[in-house]
N, C-alpha and C positions, 0 to 999 in steps of 0.2 A: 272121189278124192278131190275132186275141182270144188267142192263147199269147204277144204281143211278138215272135213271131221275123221276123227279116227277109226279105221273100218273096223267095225265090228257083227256081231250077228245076236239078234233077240230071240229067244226062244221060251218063250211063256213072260217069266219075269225077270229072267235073267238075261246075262250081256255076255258073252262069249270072243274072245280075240283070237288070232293064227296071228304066233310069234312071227313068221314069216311076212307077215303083211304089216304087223307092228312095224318089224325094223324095215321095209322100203317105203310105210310114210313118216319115219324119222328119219331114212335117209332125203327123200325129198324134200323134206320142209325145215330142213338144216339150215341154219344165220350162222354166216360169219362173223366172229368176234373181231373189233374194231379195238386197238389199243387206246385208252383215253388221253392218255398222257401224249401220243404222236397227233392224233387228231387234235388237241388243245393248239398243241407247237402248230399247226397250220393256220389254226381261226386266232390264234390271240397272236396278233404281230405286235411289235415295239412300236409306243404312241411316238410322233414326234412330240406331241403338246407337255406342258410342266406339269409335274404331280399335282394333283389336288391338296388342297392344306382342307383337310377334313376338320378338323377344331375350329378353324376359321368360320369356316357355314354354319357351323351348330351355334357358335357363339351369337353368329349373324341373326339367323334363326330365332336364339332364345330373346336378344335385345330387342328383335320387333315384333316379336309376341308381346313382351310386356309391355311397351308400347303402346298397346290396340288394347289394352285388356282396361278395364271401366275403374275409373278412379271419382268415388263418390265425393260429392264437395264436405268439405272439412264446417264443422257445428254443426246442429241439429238438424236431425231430419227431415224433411218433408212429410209428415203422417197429416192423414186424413180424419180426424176425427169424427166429423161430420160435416153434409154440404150445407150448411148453416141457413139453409130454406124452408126449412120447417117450421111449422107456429107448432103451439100444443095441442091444437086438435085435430094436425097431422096433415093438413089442405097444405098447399103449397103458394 
């Protein structure tokens, strides 16, 4: 009983229990239940600090994303056509 396993007994290929043994390793290995809602009221005490203004951050957030993000220069592209060192019979 010191590994938690539930006693039991094998006999070929089957598994065999004594209801009596059942319920004194349910009674040993019994957890208390803890109320969630009394345990919160301990760990979450009143901040002193001001509410968070949550829209605030996100807005913050979204303005300096866009910010950072690549703003390509305005008229034509840059394309590469070719690196214009070629003759025609291809030597450099």
């Amino acid at each position: 009983m010191a590994a938690r396993e539930i006693p039991h007994y094998k006999i070929g290929r089957l598994v065999r229990f004594k209801k009596a043994e059942i319920d004194l390793w349910m009674q040993s290995n019994k957890k208390e239940c803890v109320d969630a809602g009394e345990l919160s009221r301990g760990l979450l005490r009143p901040s002193k600090r001001p509410p968070v203004d949550a829209e605030r951050i996100v807005k913050k957030a979204i303005d300096s994303s866009r910010a950072e993000r690549y703003n390509p220069p305005h008229g034509k592209p840059d394309q590469v056509k070719g690196l214009g060192k070629e003759v025609p019979d291809g030597t450099v």
